[in-house]
mmCIF file of the N, C-alpha and C atoms, coordinates in Angstrom:
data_MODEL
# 
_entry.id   MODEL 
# 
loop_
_atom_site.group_PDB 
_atom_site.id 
_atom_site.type_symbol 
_atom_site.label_atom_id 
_atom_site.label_alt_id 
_atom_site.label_comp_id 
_atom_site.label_asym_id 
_atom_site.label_entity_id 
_atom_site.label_seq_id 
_atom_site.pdbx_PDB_ins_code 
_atom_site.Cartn_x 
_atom_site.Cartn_y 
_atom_site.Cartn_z 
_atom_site.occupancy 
_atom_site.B_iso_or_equiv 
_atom_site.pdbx_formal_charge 
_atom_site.auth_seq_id 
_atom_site.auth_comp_id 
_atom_site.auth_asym_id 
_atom_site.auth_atom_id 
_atom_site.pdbx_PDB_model_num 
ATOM 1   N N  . UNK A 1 1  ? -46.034 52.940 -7.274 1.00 0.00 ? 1  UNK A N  1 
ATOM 2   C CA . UNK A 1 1  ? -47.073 52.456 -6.421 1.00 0.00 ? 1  UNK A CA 1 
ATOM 3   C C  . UNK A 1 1  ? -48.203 53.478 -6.277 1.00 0.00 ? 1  UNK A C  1 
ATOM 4   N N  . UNK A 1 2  ? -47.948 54.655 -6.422 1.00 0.00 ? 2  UNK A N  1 
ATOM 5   C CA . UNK A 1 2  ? -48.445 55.955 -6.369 1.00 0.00 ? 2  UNK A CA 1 
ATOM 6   C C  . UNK A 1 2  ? -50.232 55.361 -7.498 1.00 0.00 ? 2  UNK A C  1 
ATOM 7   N N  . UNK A 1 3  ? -49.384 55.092 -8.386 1.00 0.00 ? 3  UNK A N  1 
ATOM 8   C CA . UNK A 1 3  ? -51.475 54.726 -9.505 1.00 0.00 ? 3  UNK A CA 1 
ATOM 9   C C  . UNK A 1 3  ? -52.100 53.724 -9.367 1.00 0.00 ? 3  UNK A C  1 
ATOM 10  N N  . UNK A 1 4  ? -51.853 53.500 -8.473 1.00 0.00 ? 4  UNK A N  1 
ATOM 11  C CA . UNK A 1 4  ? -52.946 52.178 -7.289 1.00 0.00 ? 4  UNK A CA 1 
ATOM 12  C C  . UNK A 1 4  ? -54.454 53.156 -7.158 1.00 0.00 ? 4  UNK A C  1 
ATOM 13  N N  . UNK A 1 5  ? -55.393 52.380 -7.611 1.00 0.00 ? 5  UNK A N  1 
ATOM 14  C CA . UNK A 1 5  ? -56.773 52.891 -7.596 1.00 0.00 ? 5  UNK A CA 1 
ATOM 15  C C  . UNK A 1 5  ? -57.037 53.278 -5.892 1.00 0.00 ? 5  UNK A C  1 
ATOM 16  N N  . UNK A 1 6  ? -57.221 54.154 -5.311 1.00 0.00 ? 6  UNK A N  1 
ATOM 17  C CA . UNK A 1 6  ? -58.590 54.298 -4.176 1.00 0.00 ? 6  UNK A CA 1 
ATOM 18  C C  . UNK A 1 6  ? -59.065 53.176 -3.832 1.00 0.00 ? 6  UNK A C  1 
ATOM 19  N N  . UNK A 1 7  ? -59.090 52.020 -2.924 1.00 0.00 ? 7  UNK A N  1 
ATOM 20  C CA . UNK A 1 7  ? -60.354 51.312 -3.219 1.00 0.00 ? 7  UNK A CA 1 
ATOM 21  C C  . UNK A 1 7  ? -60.838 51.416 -2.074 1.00 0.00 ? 7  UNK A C  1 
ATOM 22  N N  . UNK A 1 8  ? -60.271 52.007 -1.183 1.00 0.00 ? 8  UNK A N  1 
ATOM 23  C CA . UNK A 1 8  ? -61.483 52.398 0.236  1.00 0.00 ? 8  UNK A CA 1 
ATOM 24  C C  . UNK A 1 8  ? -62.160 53.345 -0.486 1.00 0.00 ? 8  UNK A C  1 
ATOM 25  N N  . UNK A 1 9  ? -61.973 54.185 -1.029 1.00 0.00 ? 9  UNK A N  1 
ATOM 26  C CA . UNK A 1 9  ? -62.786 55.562 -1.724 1.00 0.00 ? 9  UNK A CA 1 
ATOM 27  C C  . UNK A 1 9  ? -63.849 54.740 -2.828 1.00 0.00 ? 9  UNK A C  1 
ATOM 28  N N  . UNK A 1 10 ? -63.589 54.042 -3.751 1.00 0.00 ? 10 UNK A N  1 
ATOM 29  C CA . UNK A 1 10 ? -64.313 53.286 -4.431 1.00 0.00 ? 10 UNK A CA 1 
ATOM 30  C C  . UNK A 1 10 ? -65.620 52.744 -3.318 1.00 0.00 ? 10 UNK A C  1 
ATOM 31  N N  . UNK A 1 11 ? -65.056 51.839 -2.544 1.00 0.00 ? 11 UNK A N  1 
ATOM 32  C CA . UNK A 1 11 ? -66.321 51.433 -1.720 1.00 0.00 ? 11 UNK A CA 1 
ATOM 33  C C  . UNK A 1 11 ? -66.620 52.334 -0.692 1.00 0.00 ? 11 UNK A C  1 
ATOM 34  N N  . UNK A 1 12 ? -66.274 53.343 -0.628 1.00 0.00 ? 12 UNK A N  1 
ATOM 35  C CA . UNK A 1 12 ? -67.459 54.395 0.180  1.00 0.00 ? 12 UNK A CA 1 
ATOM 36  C C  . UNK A 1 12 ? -68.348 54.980 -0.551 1.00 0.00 ? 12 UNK A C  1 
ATOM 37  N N  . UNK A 1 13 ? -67.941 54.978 -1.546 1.00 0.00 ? 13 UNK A N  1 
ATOM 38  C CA . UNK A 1 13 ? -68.916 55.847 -2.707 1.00 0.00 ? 13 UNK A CA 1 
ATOM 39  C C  . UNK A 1 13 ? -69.724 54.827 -3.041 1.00 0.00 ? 13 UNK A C  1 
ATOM 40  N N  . UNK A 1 14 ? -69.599 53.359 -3.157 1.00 0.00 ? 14 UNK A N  1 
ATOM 41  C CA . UNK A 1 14 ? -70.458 52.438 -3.656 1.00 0.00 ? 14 UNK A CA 1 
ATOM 42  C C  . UNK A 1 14 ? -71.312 52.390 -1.978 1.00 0.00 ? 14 UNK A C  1 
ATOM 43  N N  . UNK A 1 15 ? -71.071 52.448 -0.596 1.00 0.00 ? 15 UNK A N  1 
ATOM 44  C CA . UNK A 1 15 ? -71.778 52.692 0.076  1.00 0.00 ? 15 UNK A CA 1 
ATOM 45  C C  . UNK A 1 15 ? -72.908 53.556 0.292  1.00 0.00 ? 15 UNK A C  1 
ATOM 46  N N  . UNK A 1 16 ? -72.215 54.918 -0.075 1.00 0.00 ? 16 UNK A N  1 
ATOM 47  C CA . UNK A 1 16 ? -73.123 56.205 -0.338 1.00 0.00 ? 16 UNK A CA 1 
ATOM 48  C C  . UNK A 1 16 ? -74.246 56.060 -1.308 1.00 0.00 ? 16 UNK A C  1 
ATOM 49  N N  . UNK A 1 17 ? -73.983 55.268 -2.512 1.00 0.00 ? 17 UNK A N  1 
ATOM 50  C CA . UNK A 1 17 ? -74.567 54.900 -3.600 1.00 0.00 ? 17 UNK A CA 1 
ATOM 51  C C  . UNK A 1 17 ? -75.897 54.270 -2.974 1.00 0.00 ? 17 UNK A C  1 
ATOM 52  N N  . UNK A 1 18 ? -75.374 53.059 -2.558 1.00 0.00 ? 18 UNK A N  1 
ATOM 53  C CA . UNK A 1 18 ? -76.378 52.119 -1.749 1.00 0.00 ? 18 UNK A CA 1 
ATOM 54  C C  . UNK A 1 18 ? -77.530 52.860 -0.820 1.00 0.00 ? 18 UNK A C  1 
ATOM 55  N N  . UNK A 1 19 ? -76.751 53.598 -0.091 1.00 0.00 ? 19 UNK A N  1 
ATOM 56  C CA . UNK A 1 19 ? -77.801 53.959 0.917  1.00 0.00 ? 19 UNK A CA 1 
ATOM 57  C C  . UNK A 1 19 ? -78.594 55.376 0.105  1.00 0.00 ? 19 UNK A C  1 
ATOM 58  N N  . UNK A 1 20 ? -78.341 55.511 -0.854 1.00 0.00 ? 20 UNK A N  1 
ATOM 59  C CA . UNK A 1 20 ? -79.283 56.638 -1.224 1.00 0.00 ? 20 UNK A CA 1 
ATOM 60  C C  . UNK A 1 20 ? -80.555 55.845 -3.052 1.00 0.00 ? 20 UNK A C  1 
ATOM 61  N N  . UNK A 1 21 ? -79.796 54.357 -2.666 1.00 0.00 ? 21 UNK A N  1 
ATOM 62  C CA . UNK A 1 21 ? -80.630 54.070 -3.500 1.00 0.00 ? 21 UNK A CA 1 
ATOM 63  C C  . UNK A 1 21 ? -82.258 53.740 -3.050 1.00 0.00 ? 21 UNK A C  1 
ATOM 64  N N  . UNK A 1 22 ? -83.171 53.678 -4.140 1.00 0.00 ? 22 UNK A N  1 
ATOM 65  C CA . UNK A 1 22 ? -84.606 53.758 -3.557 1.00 0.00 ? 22 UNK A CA 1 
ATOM 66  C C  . UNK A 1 22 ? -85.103 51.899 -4.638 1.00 0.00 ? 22 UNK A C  1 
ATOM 67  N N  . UNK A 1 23 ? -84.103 51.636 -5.301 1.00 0.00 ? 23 UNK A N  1 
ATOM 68  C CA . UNK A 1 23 ? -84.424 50.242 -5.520 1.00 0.00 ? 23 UNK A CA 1 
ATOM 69  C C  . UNK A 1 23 ? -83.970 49.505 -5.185 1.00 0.00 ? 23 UNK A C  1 
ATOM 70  N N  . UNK A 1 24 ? -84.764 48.544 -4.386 1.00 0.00 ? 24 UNK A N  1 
ATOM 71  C CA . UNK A 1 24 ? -83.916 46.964 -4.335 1.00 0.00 ? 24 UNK A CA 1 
ATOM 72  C C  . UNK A 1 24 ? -82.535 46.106 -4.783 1.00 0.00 ? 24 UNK A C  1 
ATOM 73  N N  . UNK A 1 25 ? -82.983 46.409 -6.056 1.00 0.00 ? 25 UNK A N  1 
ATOM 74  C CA . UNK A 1 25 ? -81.770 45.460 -6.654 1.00 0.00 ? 25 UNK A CA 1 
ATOM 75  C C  . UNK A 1 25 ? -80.307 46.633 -7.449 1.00 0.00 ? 25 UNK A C  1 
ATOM 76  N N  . UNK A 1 26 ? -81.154 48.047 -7.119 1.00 0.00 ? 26 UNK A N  1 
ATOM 77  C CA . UNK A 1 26 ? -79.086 48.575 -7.318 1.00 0.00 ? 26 UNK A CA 1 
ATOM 78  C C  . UNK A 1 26 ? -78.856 49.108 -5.658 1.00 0.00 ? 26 UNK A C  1 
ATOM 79  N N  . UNK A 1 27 ? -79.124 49.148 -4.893 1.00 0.00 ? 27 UNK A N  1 
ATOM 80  C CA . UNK A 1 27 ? -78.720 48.804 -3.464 1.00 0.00 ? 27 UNK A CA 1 
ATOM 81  C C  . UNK A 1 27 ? -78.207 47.400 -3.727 1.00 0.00 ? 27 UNK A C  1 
ATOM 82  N N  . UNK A 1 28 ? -78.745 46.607 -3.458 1.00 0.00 ? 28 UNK A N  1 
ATOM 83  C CA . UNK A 1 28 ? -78.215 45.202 -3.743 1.00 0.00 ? 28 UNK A CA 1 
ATOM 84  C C  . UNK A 1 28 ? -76.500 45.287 -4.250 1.00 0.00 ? 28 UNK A C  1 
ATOM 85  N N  . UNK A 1 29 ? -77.044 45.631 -5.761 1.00 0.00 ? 29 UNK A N  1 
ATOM 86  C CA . UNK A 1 29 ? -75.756 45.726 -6.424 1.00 0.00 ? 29 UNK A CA 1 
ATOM 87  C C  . UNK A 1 29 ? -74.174 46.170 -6.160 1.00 0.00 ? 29 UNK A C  1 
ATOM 88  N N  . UNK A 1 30 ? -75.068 47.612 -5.472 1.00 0.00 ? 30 UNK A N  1 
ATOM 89  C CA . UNK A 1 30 ? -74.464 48.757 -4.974 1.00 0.00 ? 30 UNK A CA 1 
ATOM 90  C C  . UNK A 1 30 ? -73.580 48.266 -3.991 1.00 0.00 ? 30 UNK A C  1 
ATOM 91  N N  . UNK A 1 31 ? -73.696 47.360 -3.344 1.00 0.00 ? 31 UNK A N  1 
ATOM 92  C CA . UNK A 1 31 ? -73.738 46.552 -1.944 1.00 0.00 ? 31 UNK A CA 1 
ATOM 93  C C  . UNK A 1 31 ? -72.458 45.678 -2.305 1.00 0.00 ? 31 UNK A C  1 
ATOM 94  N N  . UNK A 1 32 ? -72.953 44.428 -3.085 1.00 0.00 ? 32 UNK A N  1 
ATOM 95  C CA . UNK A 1 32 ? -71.965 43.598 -3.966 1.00 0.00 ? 32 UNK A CA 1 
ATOM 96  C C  . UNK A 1 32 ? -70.808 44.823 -4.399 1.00 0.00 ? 32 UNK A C  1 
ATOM 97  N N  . UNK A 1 33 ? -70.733 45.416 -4.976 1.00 0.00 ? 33 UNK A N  1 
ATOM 98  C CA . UNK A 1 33 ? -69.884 46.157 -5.233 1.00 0.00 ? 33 UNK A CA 1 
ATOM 99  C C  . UNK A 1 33 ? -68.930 46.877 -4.297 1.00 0.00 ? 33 UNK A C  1 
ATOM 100 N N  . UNK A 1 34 ? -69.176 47.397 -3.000 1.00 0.00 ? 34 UNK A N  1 
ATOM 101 C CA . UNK A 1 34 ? -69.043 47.868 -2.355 1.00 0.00 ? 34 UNK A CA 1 
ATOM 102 C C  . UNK A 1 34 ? -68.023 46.417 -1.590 1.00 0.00 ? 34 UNK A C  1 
ATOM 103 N N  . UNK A 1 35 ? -68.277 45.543 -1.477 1.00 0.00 ? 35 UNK A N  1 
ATOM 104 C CA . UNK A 1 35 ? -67.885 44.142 -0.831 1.00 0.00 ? 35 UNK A CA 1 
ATOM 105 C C  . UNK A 1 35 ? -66.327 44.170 -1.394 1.00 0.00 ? 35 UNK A C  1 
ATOM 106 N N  . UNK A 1 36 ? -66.801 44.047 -2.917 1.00 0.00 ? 36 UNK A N  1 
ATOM 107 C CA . UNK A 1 36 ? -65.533 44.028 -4.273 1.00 0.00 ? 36 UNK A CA 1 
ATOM 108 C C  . UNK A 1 36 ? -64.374 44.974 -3.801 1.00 0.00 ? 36 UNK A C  1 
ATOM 109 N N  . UNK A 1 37 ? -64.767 46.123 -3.886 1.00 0.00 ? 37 UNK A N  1 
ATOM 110 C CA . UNK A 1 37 ? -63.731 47.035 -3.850 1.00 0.00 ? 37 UNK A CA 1 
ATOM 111 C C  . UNK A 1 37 ? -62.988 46.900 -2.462 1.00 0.00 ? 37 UNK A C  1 
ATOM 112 N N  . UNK A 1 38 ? -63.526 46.154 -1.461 1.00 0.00 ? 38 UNK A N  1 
ATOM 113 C CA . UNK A 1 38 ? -63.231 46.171 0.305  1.00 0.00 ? 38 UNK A CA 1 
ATOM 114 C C  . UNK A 1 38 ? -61.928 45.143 -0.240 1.00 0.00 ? 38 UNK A C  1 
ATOM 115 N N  . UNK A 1 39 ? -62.732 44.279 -0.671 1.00 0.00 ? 39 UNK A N  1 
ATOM 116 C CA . UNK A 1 39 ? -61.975 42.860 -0.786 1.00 0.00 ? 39 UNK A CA 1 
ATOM 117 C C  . UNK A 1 39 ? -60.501 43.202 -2.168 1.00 0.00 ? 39 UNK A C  1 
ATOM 118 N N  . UNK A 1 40 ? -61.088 44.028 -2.633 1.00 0.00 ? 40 UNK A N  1 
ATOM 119 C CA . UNK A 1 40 ? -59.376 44.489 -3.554 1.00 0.00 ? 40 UNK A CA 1 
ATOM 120 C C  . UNK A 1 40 ? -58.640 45.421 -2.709 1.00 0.00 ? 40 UNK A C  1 
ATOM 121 N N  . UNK A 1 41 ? -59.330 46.303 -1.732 1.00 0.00 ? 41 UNK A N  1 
ATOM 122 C CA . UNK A 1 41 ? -58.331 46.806 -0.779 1.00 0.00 ? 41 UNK A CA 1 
ATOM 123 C C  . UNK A 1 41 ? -57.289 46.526 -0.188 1.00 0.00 ? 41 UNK A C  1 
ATOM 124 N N  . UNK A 1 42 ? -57.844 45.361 0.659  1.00 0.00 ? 42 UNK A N  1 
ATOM 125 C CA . UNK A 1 42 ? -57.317 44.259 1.459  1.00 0.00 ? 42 UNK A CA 1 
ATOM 126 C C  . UNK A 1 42 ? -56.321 43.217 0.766  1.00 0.00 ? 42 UNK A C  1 
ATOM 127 N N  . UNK A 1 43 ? -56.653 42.764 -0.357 1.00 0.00 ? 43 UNK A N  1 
ATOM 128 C CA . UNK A 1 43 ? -55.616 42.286 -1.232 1.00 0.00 ? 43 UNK A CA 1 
ATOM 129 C C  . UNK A 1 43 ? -54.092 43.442 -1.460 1.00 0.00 ? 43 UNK A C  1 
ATOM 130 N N  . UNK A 1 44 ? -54.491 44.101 -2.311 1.00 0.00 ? 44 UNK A N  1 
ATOM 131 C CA . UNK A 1 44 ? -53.620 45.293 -2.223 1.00 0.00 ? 44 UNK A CA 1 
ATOM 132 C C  . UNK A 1 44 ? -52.602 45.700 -0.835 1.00 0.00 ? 44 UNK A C  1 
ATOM 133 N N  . UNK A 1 45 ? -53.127 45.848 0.001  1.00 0.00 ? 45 UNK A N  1 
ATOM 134 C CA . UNK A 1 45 ? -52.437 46.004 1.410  1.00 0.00 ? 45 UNK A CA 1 
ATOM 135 C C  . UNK A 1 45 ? -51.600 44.932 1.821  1.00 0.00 ? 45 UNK A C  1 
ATOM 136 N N  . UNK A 1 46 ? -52.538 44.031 1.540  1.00 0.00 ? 46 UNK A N  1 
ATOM 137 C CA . UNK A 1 46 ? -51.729 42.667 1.971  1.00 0.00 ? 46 UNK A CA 1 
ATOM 138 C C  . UNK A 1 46 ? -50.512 42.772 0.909  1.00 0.00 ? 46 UNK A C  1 
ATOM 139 N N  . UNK A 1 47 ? -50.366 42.771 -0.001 1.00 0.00 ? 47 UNK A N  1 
ATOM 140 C CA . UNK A 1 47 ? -49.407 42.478 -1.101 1.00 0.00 ? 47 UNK A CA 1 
ATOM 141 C C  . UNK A 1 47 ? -48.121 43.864 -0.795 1.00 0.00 ? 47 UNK A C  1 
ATOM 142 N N  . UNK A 1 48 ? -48.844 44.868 -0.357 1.00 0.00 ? 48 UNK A N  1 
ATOM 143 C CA . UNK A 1 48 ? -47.672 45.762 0.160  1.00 0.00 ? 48 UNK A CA 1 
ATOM 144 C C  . UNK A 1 48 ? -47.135 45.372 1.285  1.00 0.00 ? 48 UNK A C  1 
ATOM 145 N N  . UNK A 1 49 ? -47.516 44.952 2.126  1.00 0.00 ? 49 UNK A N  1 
ATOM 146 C CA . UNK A 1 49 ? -47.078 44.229 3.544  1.00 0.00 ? 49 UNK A CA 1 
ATOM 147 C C  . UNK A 1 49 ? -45.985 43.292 3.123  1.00 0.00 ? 49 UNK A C  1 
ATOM 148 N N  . UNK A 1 50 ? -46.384 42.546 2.395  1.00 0.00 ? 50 UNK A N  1 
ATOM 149 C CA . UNK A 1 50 ? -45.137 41.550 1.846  1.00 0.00 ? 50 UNK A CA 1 
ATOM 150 C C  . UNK A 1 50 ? -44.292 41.706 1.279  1.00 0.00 ? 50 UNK A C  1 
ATOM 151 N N  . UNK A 1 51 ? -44.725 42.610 0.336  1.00 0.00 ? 51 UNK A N  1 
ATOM 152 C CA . UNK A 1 51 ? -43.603 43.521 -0.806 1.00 0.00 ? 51 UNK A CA 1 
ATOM 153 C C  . UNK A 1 51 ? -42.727 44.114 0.442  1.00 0.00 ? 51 UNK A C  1 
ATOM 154 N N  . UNK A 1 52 ? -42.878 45.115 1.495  1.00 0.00 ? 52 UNK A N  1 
ATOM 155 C CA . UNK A 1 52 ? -41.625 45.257 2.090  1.00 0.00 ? 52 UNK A CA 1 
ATOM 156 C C  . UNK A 1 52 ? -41.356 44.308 3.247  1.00 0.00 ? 52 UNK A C  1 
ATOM 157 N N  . UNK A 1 53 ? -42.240 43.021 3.887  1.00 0.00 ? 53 UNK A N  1 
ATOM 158 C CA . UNK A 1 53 ? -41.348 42.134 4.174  1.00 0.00 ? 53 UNK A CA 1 
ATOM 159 C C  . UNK A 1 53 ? -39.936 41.551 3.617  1.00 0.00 ? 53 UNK A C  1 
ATOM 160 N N  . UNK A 1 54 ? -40.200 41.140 2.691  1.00 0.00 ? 54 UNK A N  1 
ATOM 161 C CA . UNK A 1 54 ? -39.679 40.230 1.466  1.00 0.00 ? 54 UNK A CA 1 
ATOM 162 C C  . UNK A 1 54 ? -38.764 41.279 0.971  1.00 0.00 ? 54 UNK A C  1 
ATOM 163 N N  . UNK A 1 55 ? -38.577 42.754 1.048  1.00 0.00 ? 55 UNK A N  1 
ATOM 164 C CA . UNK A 1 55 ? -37.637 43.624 0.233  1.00 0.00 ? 55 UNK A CA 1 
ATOM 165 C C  . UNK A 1 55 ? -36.333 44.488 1.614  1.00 0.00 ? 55 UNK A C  1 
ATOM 166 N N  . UNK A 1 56 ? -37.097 43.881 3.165  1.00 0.00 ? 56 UNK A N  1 
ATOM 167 C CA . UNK A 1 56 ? -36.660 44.885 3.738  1.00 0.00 ? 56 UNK A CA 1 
ATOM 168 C C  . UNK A 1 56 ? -35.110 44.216 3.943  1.00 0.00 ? 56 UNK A C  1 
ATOM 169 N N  . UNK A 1 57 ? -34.939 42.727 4.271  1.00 0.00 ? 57 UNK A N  1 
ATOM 170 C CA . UNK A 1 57 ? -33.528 42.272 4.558  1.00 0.00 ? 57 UNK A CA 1 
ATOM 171 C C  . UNK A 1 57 ? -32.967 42.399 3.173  1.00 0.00 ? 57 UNK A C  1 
ATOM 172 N N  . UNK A 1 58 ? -33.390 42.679 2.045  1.00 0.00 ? 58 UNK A N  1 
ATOM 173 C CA . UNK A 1 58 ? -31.949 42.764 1.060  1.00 0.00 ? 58 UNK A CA 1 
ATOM 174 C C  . UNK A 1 58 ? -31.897 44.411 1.262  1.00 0.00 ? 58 UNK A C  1 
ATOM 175 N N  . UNK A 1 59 ? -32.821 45.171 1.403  1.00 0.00 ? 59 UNK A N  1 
ATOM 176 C CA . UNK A 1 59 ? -32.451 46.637 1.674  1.00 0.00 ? 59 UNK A CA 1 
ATOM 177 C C  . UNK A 1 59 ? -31.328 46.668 2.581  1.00 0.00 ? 59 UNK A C  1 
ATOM 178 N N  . UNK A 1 60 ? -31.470 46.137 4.015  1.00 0.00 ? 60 UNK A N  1 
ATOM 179 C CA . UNK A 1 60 ? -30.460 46.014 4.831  1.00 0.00 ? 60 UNK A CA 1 
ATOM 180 C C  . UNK A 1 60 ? -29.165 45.370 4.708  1.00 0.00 ? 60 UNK A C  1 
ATOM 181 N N  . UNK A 1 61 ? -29.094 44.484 3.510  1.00 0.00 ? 61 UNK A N  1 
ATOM 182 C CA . UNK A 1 61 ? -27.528 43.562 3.250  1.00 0.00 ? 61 UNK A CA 1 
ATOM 183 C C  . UNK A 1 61 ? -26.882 44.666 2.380  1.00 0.00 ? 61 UNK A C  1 
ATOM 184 N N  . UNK A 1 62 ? -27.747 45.318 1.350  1.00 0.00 ? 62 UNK A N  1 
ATOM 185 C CA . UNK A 1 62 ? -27.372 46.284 0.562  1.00 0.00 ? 62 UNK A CA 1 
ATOM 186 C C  . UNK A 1 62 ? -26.497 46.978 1.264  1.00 0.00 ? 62 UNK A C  1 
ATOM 187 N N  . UNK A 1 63 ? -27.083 47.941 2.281  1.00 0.00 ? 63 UNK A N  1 
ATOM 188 C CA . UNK A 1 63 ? -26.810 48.859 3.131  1.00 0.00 ? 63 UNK A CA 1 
ATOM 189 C C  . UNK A 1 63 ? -25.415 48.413 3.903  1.00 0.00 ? 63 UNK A C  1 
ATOM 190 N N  . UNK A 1 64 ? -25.485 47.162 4.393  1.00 0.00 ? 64 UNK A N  1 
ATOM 191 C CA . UNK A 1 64 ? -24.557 46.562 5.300  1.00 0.00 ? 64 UNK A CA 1 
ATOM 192 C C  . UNK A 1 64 ? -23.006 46.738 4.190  1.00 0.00 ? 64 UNK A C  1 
ATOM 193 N N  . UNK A 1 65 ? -23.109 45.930 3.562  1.00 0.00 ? 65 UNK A N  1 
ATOM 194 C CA . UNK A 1 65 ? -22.373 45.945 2.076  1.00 0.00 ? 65 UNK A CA 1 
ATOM 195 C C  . UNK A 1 65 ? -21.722 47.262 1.540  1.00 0.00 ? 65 UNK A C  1 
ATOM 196 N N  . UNK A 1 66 ? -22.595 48.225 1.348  1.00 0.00 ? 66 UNK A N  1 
ATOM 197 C CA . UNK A 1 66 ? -22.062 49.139 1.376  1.00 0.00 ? 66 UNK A CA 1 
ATOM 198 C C  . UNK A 1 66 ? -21.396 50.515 2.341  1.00 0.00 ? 66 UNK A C  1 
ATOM 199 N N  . UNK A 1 67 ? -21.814 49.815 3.472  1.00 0.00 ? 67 UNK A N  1 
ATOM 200 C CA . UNK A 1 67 ? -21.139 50.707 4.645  1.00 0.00 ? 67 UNK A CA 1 
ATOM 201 C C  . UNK A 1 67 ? -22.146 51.696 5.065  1.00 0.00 ? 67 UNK A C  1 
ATOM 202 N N  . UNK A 1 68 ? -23.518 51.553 4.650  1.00 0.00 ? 68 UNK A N  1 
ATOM 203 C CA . UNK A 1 68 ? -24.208 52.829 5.126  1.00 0.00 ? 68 UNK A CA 1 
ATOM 204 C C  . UNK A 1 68 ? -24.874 52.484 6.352  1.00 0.00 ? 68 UNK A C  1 
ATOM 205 N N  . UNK A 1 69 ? -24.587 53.207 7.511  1.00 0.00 ? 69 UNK A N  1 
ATOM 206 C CA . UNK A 1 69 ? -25.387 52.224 8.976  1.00 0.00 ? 69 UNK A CA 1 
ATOM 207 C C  . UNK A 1 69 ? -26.810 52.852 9.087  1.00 0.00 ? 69 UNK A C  1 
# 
């Protein structure tokens, strides 16, 4: 799980980007981009949230099963 991209770091830097741009349309861009990487964050997180929903009761039957309290 460890080589999971940055993507808050991705879109701060596409923020930083933005606000130091002096054109219109790569601010713009910069911007859109910045949205992207928020919105793969949030995916990502979400999908770990579930990954140990969904993993934590067989961790625990495991455990039960094998006697470890």
């Amino acid at each position: 799980m460890a080589n999971h991209p940055d993507y808050r770091a991705q879109a701060a830097k596409c923020r930083a980007e933005a606000d130091a741009a002096t054109l219109d349309n790569v601010r713009d861009q910069r911007l859109r981009a910045e949205a992207a990487w928020i919105e793969m964050a949030v995916r990502q997180e979400r999908v770990a949230s579930s990954r140990i929903a969904r993993e934590a009761p067989v961790a625990i039957h495991l455990q039960t099963e094998q006697g470890i309290p």
